[in-house]
PAGU-571874 format. One record per atom (N, C-alpha, C): residue in one letter; x, y, z. Coordinates in steps of 0.05 Angstrom, whole numbers, plus 32768, in hexadecimal, padded with zeros to 4 digits. Layout:
// PAGU-571874
aXYZ...
// end
This chain:
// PAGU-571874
x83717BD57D4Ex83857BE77D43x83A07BD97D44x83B57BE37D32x83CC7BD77D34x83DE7BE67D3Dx83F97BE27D50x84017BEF7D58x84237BE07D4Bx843C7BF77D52x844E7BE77D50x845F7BDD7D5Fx84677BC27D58x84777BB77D77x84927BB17D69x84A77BC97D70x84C17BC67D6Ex84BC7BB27D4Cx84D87BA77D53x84D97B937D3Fx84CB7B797D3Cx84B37B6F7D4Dx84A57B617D50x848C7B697D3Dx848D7B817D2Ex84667B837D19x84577B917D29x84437B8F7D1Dx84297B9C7D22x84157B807D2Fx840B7B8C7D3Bx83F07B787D48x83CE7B7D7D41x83C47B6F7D35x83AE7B777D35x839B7B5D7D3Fx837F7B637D40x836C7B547D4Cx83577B4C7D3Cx83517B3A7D3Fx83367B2C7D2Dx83237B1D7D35x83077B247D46x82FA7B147D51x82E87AFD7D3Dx82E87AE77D46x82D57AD07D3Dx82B37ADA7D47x82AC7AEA7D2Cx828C7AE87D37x827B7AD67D2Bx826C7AD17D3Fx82567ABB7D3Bx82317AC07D41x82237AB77D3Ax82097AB97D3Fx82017AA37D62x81F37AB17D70x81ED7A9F7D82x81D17AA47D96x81B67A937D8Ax819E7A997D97x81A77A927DB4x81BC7A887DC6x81C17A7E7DDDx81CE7A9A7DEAx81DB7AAE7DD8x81E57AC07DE7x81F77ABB7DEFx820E7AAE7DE5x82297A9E7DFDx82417AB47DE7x824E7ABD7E00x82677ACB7DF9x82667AE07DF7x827B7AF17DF0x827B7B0B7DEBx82677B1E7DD6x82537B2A7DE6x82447B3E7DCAx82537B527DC0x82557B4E7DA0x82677B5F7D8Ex82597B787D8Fx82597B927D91x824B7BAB7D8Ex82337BB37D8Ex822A7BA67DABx82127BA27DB4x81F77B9C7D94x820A7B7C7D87x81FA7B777D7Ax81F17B5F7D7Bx81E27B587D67x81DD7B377D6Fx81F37B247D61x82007B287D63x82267B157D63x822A7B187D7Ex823A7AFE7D7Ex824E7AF87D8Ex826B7AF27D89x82837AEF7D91x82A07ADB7D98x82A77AD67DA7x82B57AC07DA5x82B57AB27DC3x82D87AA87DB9x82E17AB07DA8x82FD7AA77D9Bx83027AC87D89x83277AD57D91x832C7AE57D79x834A7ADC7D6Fx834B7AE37D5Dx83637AE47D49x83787AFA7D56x838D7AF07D51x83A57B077D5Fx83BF7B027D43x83B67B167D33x83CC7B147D1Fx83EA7B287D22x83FB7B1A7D1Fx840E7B2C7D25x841F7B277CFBx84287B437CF4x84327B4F7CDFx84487B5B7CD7x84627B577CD3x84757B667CCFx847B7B697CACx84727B837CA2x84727B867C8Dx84887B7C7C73x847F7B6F7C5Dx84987B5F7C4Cx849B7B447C5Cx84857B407C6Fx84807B227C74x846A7B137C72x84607AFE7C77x84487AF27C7Cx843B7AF57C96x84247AFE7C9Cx84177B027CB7x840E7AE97CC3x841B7AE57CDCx84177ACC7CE7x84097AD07D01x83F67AC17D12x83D67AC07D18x83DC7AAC7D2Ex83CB7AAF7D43x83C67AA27D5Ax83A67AAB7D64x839A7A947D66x837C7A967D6Ex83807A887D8Ex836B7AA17D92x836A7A9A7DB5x83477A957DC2x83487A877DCBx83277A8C7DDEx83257AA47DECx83137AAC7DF3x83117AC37DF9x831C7ACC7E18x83197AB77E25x83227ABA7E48x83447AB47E3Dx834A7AAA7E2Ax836C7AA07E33x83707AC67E20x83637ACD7E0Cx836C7AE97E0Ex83747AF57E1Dx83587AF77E2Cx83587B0B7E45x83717B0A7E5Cx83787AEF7E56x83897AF27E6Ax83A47AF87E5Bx83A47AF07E3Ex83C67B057E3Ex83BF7B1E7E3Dx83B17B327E36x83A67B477E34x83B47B527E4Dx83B07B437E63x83BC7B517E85x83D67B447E8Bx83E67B2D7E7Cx83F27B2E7E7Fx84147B317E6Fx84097B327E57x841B7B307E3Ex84237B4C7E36x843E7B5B7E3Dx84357B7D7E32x84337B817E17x843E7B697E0Dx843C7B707DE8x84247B697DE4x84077B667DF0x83F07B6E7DECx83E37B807DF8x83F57B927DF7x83ED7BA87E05x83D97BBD7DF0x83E77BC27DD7x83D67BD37DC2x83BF7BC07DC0x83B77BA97DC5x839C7BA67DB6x83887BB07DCAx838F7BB57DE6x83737BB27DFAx83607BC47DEFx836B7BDB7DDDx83537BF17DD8x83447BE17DC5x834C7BD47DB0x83407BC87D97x83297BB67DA6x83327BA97DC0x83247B977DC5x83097B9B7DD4x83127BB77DDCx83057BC17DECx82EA7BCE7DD4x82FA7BD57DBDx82E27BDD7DAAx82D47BC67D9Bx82D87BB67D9Fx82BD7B9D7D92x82AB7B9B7DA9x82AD7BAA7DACx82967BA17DCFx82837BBE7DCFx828D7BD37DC8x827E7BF07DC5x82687BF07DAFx82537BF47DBEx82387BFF7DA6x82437C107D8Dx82387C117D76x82417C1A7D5Bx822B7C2A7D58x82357C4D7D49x821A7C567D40x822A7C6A7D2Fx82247C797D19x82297C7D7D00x820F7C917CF8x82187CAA7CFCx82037CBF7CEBx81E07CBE7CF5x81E47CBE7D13x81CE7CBC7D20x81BE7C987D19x81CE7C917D12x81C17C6C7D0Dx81CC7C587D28x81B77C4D7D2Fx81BF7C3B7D3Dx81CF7C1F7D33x81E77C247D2Ax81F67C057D1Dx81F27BE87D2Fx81E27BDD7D43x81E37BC97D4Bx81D57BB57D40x81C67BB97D22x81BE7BA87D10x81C87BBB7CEEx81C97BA67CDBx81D37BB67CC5x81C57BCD7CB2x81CA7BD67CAFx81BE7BF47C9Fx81C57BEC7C87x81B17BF47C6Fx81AF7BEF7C57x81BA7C0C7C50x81C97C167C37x81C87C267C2Cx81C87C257C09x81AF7C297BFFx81AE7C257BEEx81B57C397BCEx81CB7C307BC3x81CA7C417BA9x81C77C4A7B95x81C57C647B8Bx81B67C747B75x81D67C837B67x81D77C7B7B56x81E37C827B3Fx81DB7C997B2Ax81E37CB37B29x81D87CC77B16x81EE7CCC7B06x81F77CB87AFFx820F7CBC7AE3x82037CA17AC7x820B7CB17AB6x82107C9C7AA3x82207C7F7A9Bx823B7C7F7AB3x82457C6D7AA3x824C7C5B7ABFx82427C537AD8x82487C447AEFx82427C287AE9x82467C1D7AF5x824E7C047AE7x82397BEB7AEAx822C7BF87AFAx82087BEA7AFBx81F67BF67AF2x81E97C107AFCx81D47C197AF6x81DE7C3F7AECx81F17C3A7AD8x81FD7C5B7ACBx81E47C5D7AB8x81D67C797AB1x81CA7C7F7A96x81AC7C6E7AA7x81A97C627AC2x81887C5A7ABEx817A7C747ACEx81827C8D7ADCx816F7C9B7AE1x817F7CBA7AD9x81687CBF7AC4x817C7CD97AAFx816E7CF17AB4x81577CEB7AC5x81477D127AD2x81417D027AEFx81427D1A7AFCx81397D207B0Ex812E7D117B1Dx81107D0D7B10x80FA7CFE7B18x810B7CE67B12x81107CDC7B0Fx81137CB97B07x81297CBB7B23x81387CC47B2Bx814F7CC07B3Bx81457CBB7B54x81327CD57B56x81207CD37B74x81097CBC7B77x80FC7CB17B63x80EE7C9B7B61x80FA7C877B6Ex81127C837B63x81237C6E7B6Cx812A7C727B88x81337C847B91x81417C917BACx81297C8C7BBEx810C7C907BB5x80F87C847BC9x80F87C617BC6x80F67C577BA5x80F67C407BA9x81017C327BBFx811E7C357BBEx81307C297BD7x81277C2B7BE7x811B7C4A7BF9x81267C4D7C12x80FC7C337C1Cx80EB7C377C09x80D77C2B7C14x80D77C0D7C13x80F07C047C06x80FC7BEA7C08x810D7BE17C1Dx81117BF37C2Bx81237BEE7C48x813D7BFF7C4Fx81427C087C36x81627C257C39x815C7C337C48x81747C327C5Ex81757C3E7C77x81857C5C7C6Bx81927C597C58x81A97C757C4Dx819E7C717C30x819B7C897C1Bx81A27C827C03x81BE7C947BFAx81D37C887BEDx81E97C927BDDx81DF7C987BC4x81EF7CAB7BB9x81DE7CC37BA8x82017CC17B9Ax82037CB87B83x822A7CC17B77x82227CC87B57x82377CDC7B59x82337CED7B36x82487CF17B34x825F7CDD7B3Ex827C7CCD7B27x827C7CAD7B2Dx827A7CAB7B0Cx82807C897B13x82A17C8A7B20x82A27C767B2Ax82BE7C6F7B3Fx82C47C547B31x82B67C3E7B23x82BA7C2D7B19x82DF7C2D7B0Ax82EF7C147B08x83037C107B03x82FE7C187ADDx83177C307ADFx83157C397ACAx83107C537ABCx82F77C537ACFx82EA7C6C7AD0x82FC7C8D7ACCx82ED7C9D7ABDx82FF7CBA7AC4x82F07CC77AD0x82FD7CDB7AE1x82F37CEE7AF4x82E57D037AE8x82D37D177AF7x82C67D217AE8x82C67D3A7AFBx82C27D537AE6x82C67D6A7AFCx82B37D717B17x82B47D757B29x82A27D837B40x828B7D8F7B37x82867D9E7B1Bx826E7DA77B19x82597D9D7B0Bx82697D817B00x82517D797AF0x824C7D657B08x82567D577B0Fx82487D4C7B2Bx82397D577B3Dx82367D717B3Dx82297D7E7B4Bx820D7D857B3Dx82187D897B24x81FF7D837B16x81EA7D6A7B19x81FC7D597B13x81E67D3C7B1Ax81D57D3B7B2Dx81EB7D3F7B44x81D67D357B69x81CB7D4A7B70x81CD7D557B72x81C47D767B82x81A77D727B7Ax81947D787B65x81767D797B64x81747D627B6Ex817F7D4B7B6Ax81777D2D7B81x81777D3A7B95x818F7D387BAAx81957D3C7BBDx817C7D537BC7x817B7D6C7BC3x81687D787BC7x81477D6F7BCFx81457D627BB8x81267D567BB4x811F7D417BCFx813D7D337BD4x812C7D197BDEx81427D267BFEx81477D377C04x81527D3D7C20x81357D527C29x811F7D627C10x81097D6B7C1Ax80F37D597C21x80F77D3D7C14x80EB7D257C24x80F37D157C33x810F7D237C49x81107D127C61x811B7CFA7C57x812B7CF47C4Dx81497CE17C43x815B7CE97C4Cx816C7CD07C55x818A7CCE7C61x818F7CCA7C48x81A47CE17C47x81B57CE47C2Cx81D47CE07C2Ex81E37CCB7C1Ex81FC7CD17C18x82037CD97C07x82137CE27C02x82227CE47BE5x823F7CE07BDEx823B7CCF7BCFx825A7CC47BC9x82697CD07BB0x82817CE17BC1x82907CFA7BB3x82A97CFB7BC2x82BC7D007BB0x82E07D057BB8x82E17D1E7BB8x82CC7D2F7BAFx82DD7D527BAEx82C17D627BB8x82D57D6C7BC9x82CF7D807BD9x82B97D967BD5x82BD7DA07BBFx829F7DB37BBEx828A7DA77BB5x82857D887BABx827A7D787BA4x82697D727BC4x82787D777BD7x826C7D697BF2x82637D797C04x82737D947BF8x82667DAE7C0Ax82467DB87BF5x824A7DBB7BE6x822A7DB97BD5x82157DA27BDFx821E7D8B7BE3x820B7D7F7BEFx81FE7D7E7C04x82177D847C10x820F7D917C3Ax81FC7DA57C34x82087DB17C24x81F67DD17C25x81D37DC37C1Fx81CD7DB07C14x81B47DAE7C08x81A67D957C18x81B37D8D7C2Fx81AC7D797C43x81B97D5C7C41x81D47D587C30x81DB7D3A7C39x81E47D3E7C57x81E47D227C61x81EB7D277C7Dx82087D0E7C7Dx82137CFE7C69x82257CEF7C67x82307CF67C50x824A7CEE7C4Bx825E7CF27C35x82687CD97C30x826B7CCE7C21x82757CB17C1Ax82897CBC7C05x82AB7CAE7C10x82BA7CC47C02x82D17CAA7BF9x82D47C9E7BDFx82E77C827BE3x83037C907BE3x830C7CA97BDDx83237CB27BEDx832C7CBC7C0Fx83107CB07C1Bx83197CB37C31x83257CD07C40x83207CE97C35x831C7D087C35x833B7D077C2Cx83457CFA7C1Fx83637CFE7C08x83657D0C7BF9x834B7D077BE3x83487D0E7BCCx834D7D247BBFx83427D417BDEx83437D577BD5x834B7D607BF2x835B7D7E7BEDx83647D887C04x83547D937C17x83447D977C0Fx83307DA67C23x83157D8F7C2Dx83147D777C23x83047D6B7C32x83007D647C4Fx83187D667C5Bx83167D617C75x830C7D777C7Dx83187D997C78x830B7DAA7C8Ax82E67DAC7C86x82DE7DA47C74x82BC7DA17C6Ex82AB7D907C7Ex82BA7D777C89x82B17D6A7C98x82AD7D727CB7x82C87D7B7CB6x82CE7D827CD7x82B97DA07CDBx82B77DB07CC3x829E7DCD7CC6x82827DC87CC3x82807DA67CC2x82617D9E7CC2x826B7D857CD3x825E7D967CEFx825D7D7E7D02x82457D6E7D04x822E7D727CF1x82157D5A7CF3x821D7D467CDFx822B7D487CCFx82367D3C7CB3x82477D267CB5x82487D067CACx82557CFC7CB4x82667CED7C99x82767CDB7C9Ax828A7CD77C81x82897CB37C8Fx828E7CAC7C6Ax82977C927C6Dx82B47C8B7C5Ax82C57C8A7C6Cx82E57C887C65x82EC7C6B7C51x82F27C737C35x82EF7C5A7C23x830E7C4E7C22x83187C397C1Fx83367C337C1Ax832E7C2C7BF9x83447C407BE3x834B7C387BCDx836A7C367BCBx836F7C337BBFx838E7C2E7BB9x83887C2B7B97x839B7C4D7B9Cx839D7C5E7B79x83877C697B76x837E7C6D7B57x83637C807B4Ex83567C6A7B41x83437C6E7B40x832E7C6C7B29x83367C577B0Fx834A7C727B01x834E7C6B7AE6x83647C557AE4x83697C547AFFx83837C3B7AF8x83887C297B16x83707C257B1Ex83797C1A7B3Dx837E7BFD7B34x836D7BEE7B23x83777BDA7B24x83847BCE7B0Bx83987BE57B08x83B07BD47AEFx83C87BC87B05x83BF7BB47B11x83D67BA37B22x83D97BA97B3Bx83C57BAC7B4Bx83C87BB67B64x83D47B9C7B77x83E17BAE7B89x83F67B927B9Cx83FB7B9F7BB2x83F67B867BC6x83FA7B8C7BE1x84067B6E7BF2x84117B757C00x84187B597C0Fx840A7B517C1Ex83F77B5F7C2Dx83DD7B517C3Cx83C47B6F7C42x83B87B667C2Ex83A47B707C27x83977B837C41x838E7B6C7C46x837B7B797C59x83847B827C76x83997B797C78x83AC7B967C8Fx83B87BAE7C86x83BD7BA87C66x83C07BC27C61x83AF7BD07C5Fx838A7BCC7C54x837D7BDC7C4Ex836E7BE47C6Fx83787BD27C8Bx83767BDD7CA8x83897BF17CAEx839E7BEE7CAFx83AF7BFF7CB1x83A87C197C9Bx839A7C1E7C8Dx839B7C3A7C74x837F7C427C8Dx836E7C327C8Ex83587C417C9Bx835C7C4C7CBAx83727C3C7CC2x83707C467CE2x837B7C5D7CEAx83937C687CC8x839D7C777CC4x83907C947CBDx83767C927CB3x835F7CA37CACx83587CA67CBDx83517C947CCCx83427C9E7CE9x83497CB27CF6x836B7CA57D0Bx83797CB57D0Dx83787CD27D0Dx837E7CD77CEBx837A7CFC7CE6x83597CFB7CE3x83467CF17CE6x83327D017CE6x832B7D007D04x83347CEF7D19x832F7CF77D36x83467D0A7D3Fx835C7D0C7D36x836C7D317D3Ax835D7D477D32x83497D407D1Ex83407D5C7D0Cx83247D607D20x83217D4E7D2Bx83077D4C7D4Ax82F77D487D43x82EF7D397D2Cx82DA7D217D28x82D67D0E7D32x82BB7D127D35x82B67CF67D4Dx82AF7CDA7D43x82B67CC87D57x82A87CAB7D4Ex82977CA07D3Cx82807CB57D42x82627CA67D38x82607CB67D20x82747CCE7D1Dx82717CD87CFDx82847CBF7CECx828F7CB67CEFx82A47CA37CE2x82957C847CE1x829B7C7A7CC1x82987C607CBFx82A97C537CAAx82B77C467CA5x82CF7C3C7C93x82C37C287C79x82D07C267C6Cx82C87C117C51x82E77C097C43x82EA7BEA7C40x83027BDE7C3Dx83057BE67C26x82ED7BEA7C15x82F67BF57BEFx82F47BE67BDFx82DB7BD17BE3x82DC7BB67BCEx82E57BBD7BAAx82F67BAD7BA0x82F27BB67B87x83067BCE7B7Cx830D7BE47B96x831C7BFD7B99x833B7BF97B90x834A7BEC7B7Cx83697BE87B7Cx83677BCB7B8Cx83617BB77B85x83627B9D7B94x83587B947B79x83697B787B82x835B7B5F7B68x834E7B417B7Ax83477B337B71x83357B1D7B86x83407B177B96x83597B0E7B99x835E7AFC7BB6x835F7B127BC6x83677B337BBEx836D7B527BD4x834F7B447BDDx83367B477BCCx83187B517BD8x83087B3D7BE2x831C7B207BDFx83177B0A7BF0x83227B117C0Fx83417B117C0Fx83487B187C28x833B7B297C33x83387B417C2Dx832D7B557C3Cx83077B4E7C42x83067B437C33x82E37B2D7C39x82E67B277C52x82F37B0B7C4Ax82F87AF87C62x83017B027C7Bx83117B1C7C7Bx83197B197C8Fx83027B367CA3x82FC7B3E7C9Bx82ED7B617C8Ax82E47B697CB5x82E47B4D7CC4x82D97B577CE6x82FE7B5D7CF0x83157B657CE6x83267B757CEFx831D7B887CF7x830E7B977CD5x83087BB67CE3x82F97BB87CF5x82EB7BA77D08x82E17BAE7D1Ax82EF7BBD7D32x82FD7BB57D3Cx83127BBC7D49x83237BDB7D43x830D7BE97D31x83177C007D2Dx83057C137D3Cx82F57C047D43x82E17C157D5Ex82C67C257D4Bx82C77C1D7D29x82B07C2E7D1Cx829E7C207D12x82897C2A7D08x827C7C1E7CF5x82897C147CD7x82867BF97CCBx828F7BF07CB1x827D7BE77C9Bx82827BF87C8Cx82717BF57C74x82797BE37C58x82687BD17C47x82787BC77C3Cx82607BC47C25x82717BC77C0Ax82667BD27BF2x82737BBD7BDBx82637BA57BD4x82697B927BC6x825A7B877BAAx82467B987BAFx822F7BA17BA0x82337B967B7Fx822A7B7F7B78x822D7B787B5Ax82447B7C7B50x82537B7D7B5Ex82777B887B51x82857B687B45x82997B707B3Ax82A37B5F7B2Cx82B27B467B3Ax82B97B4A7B5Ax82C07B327B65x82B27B1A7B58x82907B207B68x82767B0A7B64x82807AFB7B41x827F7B087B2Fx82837AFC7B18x82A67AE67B19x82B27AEE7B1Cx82CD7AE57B26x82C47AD47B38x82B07ACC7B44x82B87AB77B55x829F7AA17B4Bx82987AA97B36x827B7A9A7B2Cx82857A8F7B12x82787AA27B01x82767A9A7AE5x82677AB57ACFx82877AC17ADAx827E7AD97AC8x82667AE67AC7x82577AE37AD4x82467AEF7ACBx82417B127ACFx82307B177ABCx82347B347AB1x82207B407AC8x82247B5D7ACEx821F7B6C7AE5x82017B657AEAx81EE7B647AE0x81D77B5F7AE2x81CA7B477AEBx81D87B347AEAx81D77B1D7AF9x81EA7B0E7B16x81F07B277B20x82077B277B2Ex81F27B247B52x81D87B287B4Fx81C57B2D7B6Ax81CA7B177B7Fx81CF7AF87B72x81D37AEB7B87x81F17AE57B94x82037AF17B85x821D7AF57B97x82187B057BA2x82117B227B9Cx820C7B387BB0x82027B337BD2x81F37B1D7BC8x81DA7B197BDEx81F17B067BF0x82017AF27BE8x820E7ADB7BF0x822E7AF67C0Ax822F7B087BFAx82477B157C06x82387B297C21x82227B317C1Ax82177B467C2Dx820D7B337C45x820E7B197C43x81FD7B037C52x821A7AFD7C65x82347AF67C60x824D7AEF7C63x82517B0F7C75x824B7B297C68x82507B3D7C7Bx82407B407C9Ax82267B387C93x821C7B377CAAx82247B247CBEx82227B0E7CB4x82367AF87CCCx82517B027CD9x82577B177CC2x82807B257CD0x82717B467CE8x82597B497CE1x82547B607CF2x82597B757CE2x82567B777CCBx825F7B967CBAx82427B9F7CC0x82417BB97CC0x82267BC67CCFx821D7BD07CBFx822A7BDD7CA0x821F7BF07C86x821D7BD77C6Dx820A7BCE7C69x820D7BC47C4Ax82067BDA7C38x82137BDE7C23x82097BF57C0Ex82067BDB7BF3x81E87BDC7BEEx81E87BD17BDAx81D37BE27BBDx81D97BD47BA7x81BF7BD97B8Cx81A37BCD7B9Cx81A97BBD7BABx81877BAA7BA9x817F7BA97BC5x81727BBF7BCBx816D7BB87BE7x81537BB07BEFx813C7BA57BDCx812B7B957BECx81347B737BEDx81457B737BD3x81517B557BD9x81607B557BF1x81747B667BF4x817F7B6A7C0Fx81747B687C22x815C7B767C2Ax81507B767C40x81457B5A7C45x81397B497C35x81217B317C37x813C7B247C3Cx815B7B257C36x81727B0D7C39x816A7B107C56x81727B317C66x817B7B337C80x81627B297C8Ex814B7B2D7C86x81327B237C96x81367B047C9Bx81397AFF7C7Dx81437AD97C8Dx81537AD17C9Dx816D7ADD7C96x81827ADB7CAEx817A7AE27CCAx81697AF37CCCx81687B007CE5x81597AE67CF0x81417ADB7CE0x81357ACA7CEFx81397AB07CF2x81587AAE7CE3x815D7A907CEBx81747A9B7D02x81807AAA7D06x819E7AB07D15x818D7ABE7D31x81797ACE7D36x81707ADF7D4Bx815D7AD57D5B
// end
């Protein structure tokens, strides 16, 4: 977390995780990572954030003796705490795989148009390895227009219904409010919300009156229809830490707990490449927010931008190259289109790294 120090910035923390069949160093959230080195960035806004890496014992020891490291001991203290998220055990990564019931999303809009085809799919996934399936009836894609509460409700709801009477972990990814109380009502047990309960005024109190129900807090910057006509930030990815720790915050006043909470930086959300690079690269800050982090990169238009254009449908082996890069940082939620490719990546990884 970042705290403020007088005229000296904000401080934040960034552990170096690594894979290690030897077991040497610090275990990151009782997972199979380690660090044995963190990052100590210090930030005074309308400047450049300048960085000091420490081994982990010369930490420890400013930690006890430096008071202007005083705000990080909690942060530090949370890369070390087990992670769990909507009754999931987060100490290996959870797939969440997604289903699209709109026409116009920017991968798979207009491919499941009844019922039956939606839920086909919604089993496809989950017998492919999806630990969650996301269920969204508004595209959110850059550009996109919003669409009222009832026709979205139209879309998911006979999903949602059908495949929560067959024992599916259901999300649903929705900004408005009776969009998410209709779903509760019909068994989602997560809300995937990329305004982060902003969007609409009454989202927070829906969460806090369904205490089995848990939310994943999205960072966008702007809407939809216009996030990324020129989006600008001076450092990306503390600003999009700082927006989430700020969510947190009011959803632990409103007395939501830990393990209902999991954050998402917003790939794609009002950011242009080098924002969804930085916030890549740097993406094991949010650890240090004490939650589960989810991260949604899924065939999006970075992968093309950093390739060769290529058009959404050929986009599977960047997908695969970024979710592979998240696991090495410890992100605990991948939400992807392809999750048996996903899964056979993590099976290899697992058995060369475990």
């Amino acid at each position: 977390m970042a705290r403020e120090l007088t005229n000296k910035g904000r401080l934040y923390l960034r552990p170096y995780l690594f894979n290690s069949t030897e077991k040497q160093g610090q275990c990151f959230a009782c997972s199979t990572l380690f660090f044995r080195q963190v990052e100590v960035i210090r930030w005074i806004v309308g400047q450049s954030p300048i960085s000091k890496t420490y081994d982990l014992q010369n930490f420890i020891h400013e930690l006890s003796e430096n008071p202007l490291y005083d705000s990080l001991k909690r942060p530090f203290l949370h890369l070390q705490k087990p992670r769990n998220f909507a009754g999931f055990d987060c100490s290996r990564p959870l797939l969440m795989g997604i289903l699209n019931v709109t026409p116009d999303s920017f991968y798979d809009g207009g491919y499941y148009k009844t019922v039956d085809q939606a839920v086909n799919k919604a089993v496809s996934l989950k017998e492919s390895g999806a630990d969650i399936i996301d269920i969204g009836g508004e595209s959110t894609r850059p550009g996109a227009e919003s669409v009222a509460p009832e026709t979205e409700i139209e879309r998911i709801i006979p999903v949602v219904q059908e495949l929560a009477n067959r024992g599916l972990v259901i999300s649903v990814d929705t900004r408005h409010a009776d969009v998410m109380q209709a779903a509760i009502n019909h068994g989602v047990t997560i809300i995937n919300d990329i305004s982060a309960l902003t969007g609409d005024r009454k989202s927070l109190s829906i969460i806090v009156s369904n205490p089995k129900v848990s939310v994943i807090l999205m960072h966008m910057k702007g809407q939809p229809t216009t996030m990324q006509h020129q989006p600008f930030y001076d450092a990306a990815a503390l600003e999009v830490f700082d927006y989430l720790h700020n969510r947190l915050a009011t959803c632990y006043e409103a007395g939501i707990a830990p393990d209902r909470l999991c954050v998402d930086p917003g790939i794609g959300f009002g950011k242009n490449i080098e924002h969804n690079l930085d916030i890549i690269r740097q993406i094991s800050l949010l650890h240090t927010l004490g939650v589960p982090v989810l991260l949604g990169a899924s065939r999006k238009r970075l992968i093309a931008d950093l390739s060769n254009q290529e058009k959404v449908d050929q986009r599977l082996p960047g997908s695969l190259a970024i979710c592979l890069h998240a696991i090495n940082q410890g992100v605990q939620i991948l939400r992807v289109h392809d999750v048996a490719e996903t899964k056979q990546a993590y099976r290899v990884w697992s058995g060369i790294n475990i």
